[in-house]
PLY file of the C-alpha trace (Angstrom):
ply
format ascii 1.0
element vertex 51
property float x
property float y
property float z
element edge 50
property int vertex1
property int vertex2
end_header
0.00 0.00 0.00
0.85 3.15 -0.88
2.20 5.56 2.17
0.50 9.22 1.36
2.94 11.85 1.88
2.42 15.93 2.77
1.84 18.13 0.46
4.61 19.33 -1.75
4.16 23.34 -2.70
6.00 23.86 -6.15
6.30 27.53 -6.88
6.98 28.60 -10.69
6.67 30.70 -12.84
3.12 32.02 -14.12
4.28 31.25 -17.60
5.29 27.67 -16.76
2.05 27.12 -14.52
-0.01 28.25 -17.02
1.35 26.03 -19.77
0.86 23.20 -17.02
-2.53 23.99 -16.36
-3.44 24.58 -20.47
-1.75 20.71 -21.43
-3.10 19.21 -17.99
-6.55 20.15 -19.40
-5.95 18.65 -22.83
-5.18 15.15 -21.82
-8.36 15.89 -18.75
-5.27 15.50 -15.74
-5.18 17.33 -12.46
-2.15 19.37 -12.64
-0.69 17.18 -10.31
-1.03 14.28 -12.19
0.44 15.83 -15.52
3.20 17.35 -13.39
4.46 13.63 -11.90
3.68 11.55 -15.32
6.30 14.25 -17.16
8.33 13.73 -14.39
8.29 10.05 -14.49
8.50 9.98 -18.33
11.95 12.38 -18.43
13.27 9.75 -15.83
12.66 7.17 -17.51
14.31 8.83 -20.46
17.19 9.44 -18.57
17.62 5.74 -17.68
17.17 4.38 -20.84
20.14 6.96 -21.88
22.05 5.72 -19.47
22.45 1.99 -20.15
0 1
1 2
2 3
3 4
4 5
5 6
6 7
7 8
8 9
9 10
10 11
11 12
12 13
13 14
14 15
15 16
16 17
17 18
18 19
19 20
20 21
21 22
22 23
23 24
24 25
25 26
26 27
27 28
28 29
29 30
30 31
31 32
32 33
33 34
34 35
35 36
36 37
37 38
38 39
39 40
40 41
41 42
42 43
43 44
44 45
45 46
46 47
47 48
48 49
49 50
């Protein structure tokens, strides 16, 4: 089971939150949801680079 952990505050900039907020939308995400499944992809990326 997954442990839930505290709220994380992530400041940027109004540009960048508004982009977020626009492609969230598109693909019907919470922000939150878009933010971690980029994040996940560009690590995933990263590992695959790295072998």
């Amino acid at each position: 089971m997954k442990q839930k952990r505290p709220p994380f505050g992530l400041r940027m900039p109004n540009d960048l939150h508004e982009w977020v907020k626009e492609k969230a939308e598109e693909q019907g995400r919470s922000m939150n949801n878009f933010v971690v499944t980029t994040l996940q992809s560009v690590r995933a990326e990263e590992a695959t680079a790295q072998k």
